[in-house]
ROBA-987167 format. One record per residue (C-alpha): residue in three letters; x, y, z negated. Coordinates in Angstrom, 2 decimals. Layout:
BEGIN
tornu ALA; u X; v Y; w Z
...
//
This chain:
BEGIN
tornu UNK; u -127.79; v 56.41; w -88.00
tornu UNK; u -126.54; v 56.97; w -84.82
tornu UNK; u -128.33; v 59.89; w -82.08
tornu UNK; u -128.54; v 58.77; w -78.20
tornu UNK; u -127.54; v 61.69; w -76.18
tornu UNK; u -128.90; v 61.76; w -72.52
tornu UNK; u -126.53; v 62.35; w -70.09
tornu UNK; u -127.11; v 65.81; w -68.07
tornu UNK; u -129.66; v 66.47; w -65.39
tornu UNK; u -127.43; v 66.53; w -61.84
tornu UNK; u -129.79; v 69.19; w -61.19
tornu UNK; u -128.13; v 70.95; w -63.84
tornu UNK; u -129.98; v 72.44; w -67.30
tornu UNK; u -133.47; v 72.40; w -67.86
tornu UNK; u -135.17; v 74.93; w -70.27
tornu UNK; u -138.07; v 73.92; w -72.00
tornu UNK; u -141.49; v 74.10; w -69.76
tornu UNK; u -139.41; v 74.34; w -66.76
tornu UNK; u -140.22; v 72.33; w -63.40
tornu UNK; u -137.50; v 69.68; w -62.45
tornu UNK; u -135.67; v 71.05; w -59.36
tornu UNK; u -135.74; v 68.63; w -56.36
tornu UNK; u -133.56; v 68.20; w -53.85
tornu UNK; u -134.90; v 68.59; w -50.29
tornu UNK; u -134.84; v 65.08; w -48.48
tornu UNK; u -133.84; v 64.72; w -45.29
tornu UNK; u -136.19; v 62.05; w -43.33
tornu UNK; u -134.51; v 60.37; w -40.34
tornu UNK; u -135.88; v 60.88; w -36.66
tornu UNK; u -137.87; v 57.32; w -35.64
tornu UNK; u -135.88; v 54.97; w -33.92
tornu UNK; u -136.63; v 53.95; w -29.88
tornu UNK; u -138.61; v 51.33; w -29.27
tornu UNK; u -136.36; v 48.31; w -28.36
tornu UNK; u -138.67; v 47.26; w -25.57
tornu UNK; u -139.31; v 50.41; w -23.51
tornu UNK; u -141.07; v 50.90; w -20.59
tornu UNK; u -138.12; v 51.06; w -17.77
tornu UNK; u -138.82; v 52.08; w -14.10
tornu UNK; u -137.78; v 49.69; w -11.39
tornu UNK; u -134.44; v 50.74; w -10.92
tornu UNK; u -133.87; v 50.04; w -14.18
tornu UNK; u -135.51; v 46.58; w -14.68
tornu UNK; u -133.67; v 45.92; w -11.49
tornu UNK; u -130.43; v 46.86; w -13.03
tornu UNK; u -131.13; v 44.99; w -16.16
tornu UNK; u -132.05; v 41.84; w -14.45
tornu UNK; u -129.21; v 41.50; w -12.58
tornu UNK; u -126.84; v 42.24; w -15.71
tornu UNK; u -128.56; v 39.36; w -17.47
tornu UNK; u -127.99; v 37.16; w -14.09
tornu UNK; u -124.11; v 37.78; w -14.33
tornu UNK; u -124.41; v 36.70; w -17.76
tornu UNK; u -126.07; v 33.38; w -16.71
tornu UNK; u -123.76; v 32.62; w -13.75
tornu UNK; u -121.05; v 33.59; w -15.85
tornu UNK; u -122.00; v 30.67; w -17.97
tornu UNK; u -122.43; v 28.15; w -15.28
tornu UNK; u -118.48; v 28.96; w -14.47
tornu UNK; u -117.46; v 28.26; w -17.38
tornu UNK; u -118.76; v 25.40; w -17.85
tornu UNK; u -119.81; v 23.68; w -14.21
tornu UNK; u -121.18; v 20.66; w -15.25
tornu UNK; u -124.53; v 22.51; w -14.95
tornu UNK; u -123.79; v 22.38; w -11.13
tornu UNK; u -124.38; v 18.13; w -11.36
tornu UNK; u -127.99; v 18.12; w -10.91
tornu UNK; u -127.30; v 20.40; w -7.61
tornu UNK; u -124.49; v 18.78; w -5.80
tornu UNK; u -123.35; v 15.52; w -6.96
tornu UNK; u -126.90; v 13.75; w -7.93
tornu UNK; u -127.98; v 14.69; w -4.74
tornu UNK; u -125.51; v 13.11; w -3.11
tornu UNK; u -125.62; v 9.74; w -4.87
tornu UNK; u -129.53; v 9.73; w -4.49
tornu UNK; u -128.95; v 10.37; w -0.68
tornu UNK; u -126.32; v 7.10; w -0.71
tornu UNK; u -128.90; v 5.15; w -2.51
tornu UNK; u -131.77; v 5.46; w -0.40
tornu UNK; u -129.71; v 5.61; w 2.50
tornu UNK; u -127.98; v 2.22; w 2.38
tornu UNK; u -129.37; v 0.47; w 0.02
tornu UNK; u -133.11; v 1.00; w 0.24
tornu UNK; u -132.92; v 2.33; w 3.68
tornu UNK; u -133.83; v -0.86; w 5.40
tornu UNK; u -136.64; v -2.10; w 3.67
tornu UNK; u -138.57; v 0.90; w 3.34
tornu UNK; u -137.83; v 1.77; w 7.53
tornu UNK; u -137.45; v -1.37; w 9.04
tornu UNK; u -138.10; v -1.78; w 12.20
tornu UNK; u -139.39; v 1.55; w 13.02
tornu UNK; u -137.87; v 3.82; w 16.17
tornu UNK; u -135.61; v 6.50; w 14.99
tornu UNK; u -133.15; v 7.16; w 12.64
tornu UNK; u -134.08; v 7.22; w 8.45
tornu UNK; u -131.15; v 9.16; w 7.78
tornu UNK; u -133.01; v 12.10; w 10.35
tornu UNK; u -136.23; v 11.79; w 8.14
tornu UNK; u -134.81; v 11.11; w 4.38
tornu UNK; u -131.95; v 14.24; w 4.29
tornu UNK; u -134.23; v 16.89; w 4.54
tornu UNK; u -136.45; v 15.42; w 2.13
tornu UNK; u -133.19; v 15.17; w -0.01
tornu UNK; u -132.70; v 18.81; w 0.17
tornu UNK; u -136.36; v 19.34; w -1.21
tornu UNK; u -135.49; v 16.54; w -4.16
tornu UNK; u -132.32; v 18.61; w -4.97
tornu UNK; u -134.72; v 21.80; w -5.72
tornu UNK; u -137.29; v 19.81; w -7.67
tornu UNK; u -134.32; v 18.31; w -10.06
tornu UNK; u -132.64; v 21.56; w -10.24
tornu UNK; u -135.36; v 23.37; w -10.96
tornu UNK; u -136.50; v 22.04; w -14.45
tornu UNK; u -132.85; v 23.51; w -15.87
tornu UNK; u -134.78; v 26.92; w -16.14
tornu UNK; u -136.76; v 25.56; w -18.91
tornu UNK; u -134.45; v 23.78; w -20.76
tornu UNK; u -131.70; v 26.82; w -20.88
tornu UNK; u -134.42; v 29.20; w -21.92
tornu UNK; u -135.44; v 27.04; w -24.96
tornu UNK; u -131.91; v 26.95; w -25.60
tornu UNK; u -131.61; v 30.81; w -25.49
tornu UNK; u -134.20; v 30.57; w -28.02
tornu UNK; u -132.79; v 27.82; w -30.19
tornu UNK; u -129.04; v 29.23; w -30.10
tornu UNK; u -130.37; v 33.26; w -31.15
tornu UNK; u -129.53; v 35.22; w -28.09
tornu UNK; u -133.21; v 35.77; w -27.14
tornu UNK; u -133.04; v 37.85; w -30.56
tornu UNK; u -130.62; v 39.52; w -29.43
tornu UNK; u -132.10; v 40.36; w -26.25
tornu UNK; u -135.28; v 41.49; w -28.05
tornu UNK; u -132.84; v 44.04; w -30.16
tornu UNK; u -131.55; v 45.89; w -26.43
tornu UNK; u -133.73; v 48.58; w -24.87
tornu UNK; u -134.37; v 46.33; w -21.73
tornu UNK; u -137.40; v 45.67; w -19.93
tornu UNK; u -138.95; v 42.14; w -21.18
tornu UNK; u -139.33; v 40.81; w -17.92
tornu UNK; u -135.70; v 41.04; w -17.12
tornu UNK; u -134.85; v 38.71; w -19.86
tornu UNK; u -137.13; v 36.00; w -17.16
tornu UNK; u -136.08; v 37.53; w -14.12
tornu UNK; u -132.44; v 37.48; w -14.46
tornu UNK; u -132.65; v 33.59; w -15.38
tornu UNK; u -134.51; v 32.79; w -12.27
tornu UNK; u -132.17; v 34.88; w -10.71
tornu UNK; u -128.84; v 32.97; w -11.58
tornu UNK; u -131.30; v 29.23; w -11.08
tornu UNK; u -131.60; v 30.56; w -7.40
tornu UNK; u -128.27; v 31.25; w -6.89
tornu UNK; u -127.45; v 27.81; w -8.05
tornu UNK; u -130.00; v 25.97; w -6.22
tornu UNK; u -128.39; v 28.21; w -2.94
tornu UNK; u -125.52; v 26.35; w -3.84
tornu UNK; u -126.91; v 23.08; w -3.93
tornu UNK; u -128.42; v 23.31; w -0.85
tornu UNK; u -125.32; v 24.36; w 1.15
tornu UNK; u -123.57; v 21.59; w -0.38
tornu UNK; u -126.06; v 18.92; w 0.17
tornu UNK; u -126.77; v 20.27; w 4.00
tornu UNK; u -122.84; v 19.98; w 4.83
tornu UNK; u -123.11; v 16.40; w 2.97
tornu UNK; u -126.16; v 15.67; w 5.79
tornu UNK; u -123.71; v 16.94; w 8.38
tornu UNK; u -120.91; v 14.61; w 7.23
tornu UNK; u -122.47; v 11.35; w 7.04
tornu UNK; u -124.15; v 11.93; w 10.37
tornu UNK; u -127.32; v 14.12; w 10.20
tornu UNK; u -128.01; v 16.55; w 13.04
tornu UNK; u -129.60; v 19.37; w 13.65
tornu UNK; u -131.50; v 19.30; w 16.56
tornu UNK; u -133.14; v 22.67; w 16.60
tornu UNK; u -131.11; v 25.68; w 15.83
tornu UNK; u -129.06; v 28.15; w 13.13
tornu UNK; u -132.38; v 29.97; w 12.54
tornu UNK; u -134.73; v 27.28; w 12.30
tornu UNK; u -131.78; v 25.66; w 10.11
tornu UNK; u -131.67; v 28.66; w 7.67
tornu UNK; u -135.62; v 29.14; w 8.00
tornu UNK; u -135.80; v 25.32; w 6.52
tornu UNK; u -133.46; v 26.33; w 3.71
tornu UNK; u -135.26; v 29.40; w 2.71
tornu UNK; u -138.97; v 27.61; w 2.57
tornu UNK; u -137.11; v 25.24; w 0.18
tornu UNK; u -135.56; v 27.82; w -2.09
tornu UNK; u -138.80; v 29.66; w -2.31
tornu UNK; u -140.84; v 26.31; w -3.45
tornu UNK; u -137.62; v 26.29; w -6.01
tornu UNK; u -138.04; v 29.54; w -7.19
tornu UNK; u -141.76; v 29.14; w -7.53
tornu UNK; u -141.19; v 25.57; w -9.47
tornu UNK; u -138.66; v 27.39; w -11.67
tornu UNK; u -141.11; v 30.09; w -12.62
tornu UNK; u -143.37; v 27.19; w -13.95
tornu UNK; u -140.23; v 25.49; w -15.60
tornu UNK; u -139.62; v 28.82; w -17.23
tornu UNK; u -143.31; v 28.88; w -18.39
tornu UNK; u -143.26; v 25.23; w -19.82
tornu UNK; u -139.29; v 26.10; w -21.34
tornu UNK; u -141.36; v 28.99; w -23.00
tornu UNK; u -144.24; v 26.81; w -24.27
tornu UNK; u -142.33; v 23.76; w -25.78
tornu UNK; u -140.02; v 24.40; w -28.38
tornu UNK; u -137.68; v 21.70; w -28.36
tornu UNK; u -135.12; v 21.55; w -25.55
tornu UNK; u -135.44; v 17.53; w -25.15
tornu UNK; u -139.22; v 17.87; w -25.46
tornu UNK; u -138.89; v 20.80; w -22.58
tornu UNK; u -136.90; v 18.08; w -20.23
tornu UNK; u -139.36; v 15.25; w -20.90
tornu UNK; u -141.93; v 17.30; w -20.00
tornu UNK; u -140.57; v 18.85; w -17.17
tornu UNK; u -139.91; v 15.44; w -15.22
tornu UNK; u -143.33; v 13.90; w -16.15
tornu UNK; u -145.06; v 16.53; w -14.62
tornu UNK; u -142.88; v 16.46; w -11.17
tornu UNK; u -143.20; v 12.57; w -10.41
tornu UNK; u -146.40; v 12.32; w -9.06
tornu UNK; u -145.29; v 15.48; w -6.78
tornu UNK; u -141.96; v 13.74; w -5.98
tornu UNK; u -143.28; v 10.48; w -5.08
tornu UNK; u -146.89; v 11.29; w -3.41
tornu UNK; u -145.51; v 13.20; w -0.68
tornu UNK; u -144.04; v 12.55; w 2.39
tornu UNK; u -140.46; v 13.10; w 0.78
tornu UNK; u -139.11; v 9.48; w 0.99
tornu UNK; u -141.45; v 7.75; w 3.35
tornu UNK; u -144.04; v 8.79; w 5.91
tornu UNK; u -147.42; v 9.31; w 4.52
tornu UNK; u -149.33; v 7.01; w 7.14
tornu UNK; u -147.92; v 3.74; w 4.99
tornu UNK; u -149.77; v 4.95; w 2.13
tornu UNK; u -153.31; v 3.66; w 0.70
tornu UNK; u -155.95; v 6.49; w 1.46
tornu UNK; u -156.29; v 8.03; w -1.50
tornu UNK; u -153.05; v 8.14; w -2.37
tornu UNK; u -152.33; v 9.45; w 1.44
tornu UNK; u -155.25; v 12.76; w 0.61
tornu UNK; u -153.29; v 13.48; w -2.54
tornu UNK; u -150.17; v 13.65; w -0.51
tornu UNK; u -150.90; v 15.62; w 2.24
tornu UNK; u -152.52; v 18.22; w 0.27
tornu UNK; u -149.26; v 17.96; w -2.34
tornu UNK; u -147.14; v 21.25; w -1.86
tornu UNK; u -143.94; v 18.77; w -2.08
tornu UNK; u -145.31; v 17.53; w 1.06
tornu UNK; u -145.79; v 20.51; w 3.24
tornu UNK; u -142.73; v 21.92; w 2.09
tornu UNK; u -140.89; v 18.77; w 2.70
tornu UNK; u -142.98; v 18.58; w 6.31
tornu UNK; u -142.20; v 22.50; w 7.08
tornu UNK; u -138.31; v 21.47; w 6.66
tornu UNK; u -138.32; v 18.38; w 8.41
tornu UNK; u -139.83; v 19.74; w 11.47
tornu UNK; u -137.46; v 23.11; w 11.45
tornu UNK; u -134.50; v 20.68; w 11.26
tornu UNK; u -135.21; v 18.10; w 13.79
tornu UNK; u -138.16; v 19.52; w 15.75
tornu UNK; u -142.13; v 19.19; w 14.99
tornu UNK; u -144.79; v 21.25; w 14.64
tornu UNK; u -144.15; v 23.95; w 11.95
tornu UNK; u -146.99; v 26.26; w 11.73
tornu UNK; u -149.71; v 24.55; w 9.62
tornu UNK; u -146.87; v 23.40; w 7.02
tornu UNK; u -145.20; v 26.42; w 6.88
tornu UNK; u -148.19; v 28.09; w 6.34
tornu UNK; u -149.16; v 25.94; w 3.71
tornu UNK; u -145.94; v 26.00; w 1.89
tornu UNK; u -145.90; v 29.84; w 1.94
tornu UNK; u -149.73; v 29.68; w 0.41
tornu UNK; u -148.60; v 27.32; w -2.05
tornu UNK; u -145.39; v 29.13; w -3.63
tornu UNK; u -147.00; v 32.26; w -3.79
tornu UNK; u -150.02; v 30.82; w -5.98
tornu UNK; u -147.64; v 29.23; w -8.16
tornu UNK; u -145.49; v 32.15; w -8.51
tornu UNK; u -149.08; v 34.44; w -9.36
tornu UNK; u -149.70; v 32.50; w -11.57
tornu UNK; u -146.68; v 31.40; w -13.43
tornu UNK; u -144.75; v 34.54; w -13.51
tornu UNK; u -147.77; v 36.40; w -15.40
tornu UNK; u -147.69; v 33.59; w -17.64
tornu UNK; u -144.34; v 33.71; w -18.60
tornu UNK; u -143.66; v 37.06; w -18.77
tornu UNK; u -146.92; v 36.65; w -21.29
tornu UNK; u -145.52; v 33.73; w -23.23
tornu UNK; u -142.08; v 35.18; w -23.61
tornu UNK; u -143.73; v 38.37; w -25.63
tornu UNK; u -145.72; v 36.27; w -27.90
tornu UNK; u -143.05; v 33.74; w -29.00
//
């Protein structure tokens, strides 16, 4: 019959009614939080990191520049020449003078729904997990994105304004009015790529996010003065246009470009990008922390 021996205590012996000895443990300090509250600086700084990333992206790959430069131009040529006639006719002026700067506004509103689809991409791919596991400032992760869209749609609306120039447009006011006219339209961008980045954050799937993202901009596309002048319309579709944002902005460029009254557009556009941006930027910023 065979005796199990126990091996020996690390501790070393025991004698009979002693206490075990324990070893002291040594607890860890607690970790940082990995979302801390940053000053401004900082969230500044962090933003702008996360907008190199994104542009850094876009060069390597610059197809994403399509729906910025080259659609633009094609839907310009289209209009232009082929549709040009029948929807002027026989009216004084020049079409080309009222349908580029309406262009311009088109090329933000097409532009615009990327922000959505690359942040439900983010999220798809992993790097939003990633982003969660740095000791940024949530809102950077959002505000770096719009940061690099804005940059892009800059692009796009150089491009598309030197396209104008080419094929005849002309500027009859002057440099500032012309730079005036692009800034209104990159601030109704930015403000439609907050709400992109709000539906991008809602809607899980990426193809989902794009569906939804052009439904929702037709009836702002096409009820506004952005192709043709709202006096052809039927009444009620003419109300919904003139009190569509698309419409003001589109008026507020039109007139900086070629002459018009500007204040009550301009006015309106301004009032209309900042309610969008209150309250899709809250929104988002909300969305992104509960997903």
């Amino acid at each position: 019959m065979s005796t199990a021996t126990s091996a020996p205590s690390p501790a070393g012996p025991q004698g009979p009614g002693s206490s075990p000895r324990l070893r002291p443990v040594t607890v860890p300090p607690p970790l940082p939080p990995l979302s801390p509250r940053v000053g401004l600086r900082a969230t500044a700084r962090h933003s702008f990191a996360i907008a190199r990333r994104n542009l850094l992206q876009v060069r390597n790959d610059p197809g994403q520049l399509l729906d910025s430069t080259l659609m633009p131009m094609i839907f310009t040529l289209i209009f232009l020449y082929v549709f040009g006639g029948a929807i002027w006719g026989g009216r004084e002026g020049d079409y080309k003078q009222f349908l580029l700067p309406g262009i311009m506004v088109q090329t933000i509103m097409f532009a615009s729904r990327a922000t959505g689809f690359t942040l439900s991409m983010d999220f798809g791919s992993g790097v939003m997990d990633r982003f969660r596991a740095l000791p940024i400032a949530r809102s950077a992760v959002l505000s770096g994105r719009i940061i690099a869209d804005v940059c892009r749609l800059l692009l796009g609306q150089v491009v598309m304004l030197t396209f104008a120039l080419v094929i005849g447009f002309s500027v009859k006011t002057g440099v500032l009015q012309a730079i005036a006219a692009v800034g209104v339209v990159l601030l109704y961008g930015t403000a439609l790529a907050w709400v992109s980045a709000f539906i991008g954050l809602m809607v899980k799937s990426p193809n989902t996010v794009q569906a939804v993202g052009f439904l929702w901009m037709i009836p702002l596309q096409f009820g506004s003065s952005m192709l043709v002048p709202t006096e052809t319309m039927t009444p009620w579709l003419r109300a919904f246009a003139e009190a569509n944002p698309t419409t003001l902005v589109t008026d507020a460029c039109r007139n900086l470009l070629i002459g018009g009254p500007v204040a009550g557009p301009l006015a309106g556009s301004l009032a209309w990008c900042l309610g969008l941006m209150l309250i899709a930027v809250p929104l988002s910023i909300r969305q992104y922390r509960r997903r």
